[in-house]
C-alpha positions in Angstrom: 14.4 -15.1 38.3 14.2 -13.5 41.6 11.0 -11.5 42.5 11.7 -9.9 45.5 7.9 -9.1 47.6 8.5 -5.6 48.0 9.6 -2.4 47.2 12.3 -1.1 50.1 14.7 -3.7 50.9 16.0 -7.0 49.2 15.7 -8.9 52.4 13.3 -7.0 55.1 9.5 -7.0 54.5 6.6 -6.8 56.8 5.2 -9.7 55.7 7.8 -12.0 57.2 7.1 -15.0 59.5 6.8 -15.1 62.9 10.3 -14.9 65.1 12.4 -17.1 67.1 14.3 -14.8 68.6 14.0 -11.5 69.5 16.4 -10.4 66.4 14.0 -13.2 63.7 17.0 -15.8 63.6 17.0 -19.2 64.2 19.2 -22.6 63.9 19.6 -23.6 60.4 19.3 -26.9 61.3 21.6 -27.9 58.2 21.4 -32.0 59.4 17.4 -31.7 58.9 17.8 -30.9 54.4 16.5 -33.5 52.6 18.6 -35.8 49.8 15.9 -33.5 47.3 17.0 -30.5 48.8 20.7 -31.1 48.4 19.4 -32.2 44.8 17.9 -29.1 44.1 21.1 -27.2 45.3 23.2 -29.1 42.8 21.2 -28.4 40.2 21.2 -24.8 40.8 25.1 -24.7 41.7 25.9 -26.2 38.5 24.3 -24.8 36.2 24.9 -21.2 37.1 28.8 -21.8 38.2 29.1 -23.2 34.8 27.4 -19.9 33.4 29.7 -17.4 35.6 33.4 -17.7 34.3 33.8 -14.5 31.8 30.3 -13.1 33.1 31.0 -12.5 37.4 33.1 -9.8 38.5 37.0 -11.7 39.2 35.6 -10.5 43.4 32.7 -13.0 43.1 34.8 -15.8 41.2 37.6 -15.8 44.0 35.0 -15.5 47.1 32.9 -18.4 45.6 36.5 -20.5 45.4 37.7 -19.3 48.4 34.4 -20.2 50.6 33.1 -24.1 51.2 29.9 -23.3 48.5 30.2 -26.7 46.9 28.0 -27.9 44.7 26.9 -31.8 46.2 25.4 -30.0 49.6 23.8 -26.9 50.9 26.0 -25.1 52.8 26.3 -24.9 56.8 26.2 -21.1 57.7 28.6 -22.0 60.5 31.2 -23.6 58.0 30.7 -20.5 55.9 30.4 -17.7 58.9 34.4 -19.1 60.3 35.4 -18.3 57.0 34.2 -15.1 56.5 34.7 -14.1 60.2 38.4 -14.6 59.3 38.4 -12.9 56.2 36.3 -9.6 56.7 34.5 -10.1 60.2 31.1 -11.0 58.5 28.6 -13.9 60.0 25.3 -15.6 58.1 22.8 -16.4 60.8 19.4 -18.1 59.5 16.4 -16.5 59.1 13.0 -18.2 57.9 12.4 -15.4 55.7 11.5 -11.9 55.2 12.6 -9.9 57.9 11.4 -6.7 59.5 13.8 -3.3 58.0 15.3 -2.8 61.5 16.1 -5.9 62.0 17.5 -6.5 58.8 19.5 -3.1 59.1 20.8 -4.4 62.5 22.1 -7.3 61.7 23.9 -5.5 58.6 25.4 -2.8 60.7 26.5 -5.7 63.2 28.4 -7.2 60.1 25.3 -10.2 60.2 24.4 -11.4 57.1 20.6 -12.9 57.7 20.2 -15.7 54.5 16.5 -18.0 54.2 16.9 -21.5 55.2 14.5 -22.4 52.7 15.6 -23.5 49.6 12.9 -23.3 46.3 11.4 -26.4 44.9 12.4 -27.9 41.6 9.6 -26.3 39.5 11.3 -22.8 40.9 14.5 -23.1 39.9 13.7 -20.2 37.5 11.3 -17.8 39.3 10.8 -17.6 43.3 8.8 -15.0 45.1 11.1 -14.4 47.8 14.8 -14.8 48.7 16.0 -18.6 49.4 19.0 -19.9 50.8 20.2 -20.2 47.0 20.1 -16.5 46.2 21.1 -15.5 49.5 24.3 -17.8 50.0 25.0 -18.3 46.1 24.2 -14.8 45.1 25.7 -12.2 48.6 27.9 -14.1 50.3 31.1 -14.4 47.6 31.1 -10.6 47.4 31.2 -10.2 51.3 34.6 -12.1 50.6 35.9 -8.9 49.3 36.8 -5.9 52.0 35.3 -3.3 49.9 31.6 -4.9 49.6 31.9 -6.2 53.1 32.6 -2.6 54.2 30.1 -1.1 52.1 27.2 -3.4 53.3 27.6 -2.8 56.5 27.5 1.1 56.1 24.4 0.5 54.7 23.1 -1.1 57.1 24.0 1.9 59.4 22.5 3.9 56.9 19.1 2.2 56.3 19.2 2.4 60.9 19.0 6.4 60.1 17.0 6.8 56.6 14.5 4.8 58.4 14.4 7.7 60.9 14.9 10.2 58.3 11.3 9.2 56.7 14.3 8.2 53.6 14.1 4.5 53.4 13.1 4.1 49.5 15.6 6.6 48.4 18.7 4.6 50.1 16.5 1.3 49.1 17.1 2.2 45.3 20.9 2.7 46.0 20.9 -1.2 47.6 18.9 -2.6 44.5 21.3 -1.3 41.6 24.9 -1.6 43.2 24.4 -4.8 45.7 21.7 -6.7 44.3 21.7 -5.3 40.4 25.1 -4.2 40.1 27.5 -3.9 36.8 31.0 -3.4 37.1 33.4 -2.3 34.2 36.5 -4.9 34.7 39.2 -6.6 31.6 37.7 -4.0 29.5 34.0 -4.9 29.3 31.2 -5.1 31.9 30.9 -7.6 34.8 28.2 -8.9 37.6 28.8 -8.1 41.1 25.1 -8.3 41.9 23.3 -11.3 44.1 20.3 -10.7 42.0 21.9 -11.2 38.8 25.0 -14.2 39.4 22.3 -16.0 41.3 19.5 -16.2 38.2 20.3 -18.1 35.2 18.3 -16.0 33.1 19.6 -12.3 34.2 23.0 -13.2 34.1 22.9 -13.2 30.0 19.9 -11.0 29.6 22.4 -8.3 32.0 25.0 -8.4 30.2 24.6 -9.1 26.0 20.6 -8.7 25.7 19.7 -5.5 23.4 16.8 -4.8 25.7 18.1 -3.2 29.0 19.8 0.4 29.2 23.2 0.4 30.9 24.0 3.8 32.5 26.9 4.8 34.4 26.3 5.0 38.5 25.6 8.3 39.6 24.3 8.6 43.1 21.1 11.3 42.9 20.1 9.3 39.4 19.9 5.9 41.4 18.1 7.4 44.1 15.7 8.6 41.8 14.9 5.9 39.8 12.5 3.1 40.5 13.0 -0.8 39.8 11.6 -3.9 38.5 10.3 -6.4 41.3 8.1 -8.7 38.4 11.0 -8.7 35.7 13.9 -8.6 34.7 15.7 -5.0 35.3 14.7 -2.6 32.5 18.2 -0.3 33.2 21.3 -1.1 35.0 23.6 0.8 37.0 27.6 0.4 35.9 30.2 1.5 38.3 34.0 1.7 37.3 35.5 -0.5 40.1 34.3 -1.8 42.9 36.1 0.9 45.0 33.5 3.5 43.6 31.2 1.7 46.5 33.6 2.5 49.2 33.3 6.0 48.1 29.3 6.1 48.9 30.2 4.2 52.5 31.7 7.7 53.3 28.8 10.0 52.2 26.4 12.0 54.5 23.0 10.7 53.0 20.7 13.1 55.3 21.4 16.0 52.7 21.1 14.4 49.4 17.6 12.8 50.3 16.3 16.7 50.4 17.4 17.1 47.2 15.9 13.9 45.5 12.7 15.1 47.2 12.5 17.9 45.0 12.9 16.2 41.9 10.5 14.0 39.8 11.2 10.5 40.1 12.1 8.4 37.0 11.0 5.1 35.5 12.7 2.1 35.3 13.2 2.3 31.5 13.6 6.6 31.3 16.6 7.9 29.7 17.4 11.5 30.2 19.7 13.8 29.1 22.3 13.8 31.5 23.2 10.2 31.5 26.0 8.9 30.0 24.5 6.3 28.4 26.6 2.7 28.2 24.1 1.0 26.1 20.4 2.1 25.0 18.4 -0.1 25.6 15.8 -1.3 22.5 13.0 -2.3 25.4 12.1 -5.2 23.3 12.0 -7.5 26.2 9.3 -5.6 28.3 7.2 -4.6 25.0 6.3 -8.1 24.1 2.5 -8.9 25.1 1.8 -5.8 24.9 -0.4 -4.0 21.9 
C-alpha cells in the first residue's frame, strides 16, 4: 500500500530532495535500471494487471492498452510522454521525488505530469512511504489517457496555483485525494477504480471495492472538502462519482467561494457518517478496529 508522507498533496511535500533544475526535474536516465529493477517492475505489473480486469474503470483498462506500459521493462517517460502528447497534450518528466506544491501545481497546470524515477525494492512491493515510478506511471498515467481526467488534472493544477494563495490548499487537497488518487466510479452497473492510489496497490484494489469495512458515499463537493483521509491505511470511506464526466463538472467551478463556506463548518473524520449522505455502503469499520481494545 501506498503511504503518502503528507497531508496536502499526493506528489508535493517539503521534504523533497534537492533539485536539478530550477522546476525539480531531471533525466530519467531509463538505460541506467538495473536487470532487479526491471524484475521488480514485472513483478508488480503482473500481478496487479492480472487483478484489474472487472475491478478498473473501462478508462484505465484502455489507457493502460493503449500506452507502451509493458510488463518486461520500466517504462521510458519519453516513449510514454509522445503518446500522451498525441492523445491529450500531457508530458511525464522525472522527478527524484517529493516535490515542492508550486512546483508540483506548475507542472500540472502546464499539462506535466512529474512521476519518481525510483522504483521500491522487493521487500516493498506492498507498503512504500512515498510515490515511486510504479504508482506514479502504473497508477496516473492510464487515466490521463482519457480527455476528461486529463482536463480535470490540469484544472487542478491551476487550482492548487490559487488555493495556495487563498491560504485553501487542504480543502482542494481533500478533493485530489478522493476523486484522482481514491476515486470510485459507478460503471456496467456496479462500482469501479479510477484512482492511482487504489489500481496501483494490490491490497486496496479488493479491500475498495468488496471489503465490508470501508463506507462508500456518493461525491458531493463541500462533503469531500470537509473530510479528512488516511495517509497510514487503507481509506476508511470512499468517494463514488456517477461517471467520470462528474469531474469535468468540478474543472468549471469557482473554488474561492466554497472554501469560505467549509471554513465555517466542523470538519469530519475519515470514518463519520452523517445524515445527509447518501450512503452506498456502511461501512462495518472492522478493518481499522482490529488491535485495538
Amino acid at each position: 500500500m501506498l503511504r503518502e508522507l503528507r497531508e496536502v498533496v499526493g506528489h508535493a511535500g517539503v521534504s523533497a530532495a534537492p533539485a536539478d533544475r530550477g522546476d525539480w526535474t531531471i533525466d530519467q536516465r531509463w538505460d541506467a535500471y538495473t536487470a532487479a529493477e526491471h524484475a521488480t517492475w514485472k513483478n508488480l505489473f503482473t500481478r496487479q494487471s492480472a487483478l484489474l480486469p472487472g475491478r478498473a474503470c473501462d478508462e484505465f483498462i484502455a489507457g493502460l492498452h493503449a500506452l507502451p506500459i509493458e510488463p518486461d521493462a520500466i517504462p521510458d517517460f519519453r516513449r510514454l510522454s509522445d503518446v500522451l502528447a498525441r492523445h491529450t497534450g500531457w508530458e511525464i518528466v522525472a522527478v527524484r521525488g517529493l516535490v515542492p506544491d508550486e512546483v508540483f501545481f506548475e507542472h500540472l497546470a502546464n499539462r506535466r505530469f512529474p512521476a519518481g524515477h525510483f522504483i521500491r525494492k522487493q521487500h516493498e512491493l506492498d507498503y512504500l512511504e512515498e510515490p515511486d515510478i510504479f504508482h506514479d506511471v502504473f497508477g496516473h498515467v492510464p487515466m490521463l489517457m482519457n480527455p476528461v481526467i486529463a482536463d480535470f488534472v490540469q484544472a487542478y493544477g491551476v487550482g492548487g496555483l490559487r488555493a495556495s494563495r487563498l491560504g485553501a490548499l487542504e480543502q482542494l487537497a481533500r478533493v485530489y485525494w478522493f476523486t484522482i488518487e481514491f476515486g470510485l466510479v459507478r460503471q456496467h452497473g456496479a462500482l469501479r477504480i479510477y484512482g492511482s492510489g487504489i489500481v496501483s496497490s494490490h491490497g486496496e484494489t479488493r479491500f475498495a471495492l468488496v471489503d465490508d469495512s470501508p463506507n462508500r458515499i456518493a461525491f458531493d463537493l463541500l462533503r469531500v472538502m470537509r473530510t479528512r483521509y488516511r495517509i497510514d491505511d487503507f481509506q476508511q470511506t470512499y468517494f463514488v462519482v456517477d461517471s467520470l464526466d462528474a469531474l469535468l463538472q468540478l474543472a468549471h467551478i469557482d473554488f474561492a467561494p466554497l472554501y469560505g463556506r467549509v471554513r465555517g463548518l466542523p470538519e469530519l473524520q475519515p470514518d463519520d457518517v452523517v445524515a445527509e449522505d447518501i450512503v452506498v455502503s456502511h461501512g462495518t469499520g472492522r478493518h481499522h478496529r482490529k488491535g485495538r481494545p
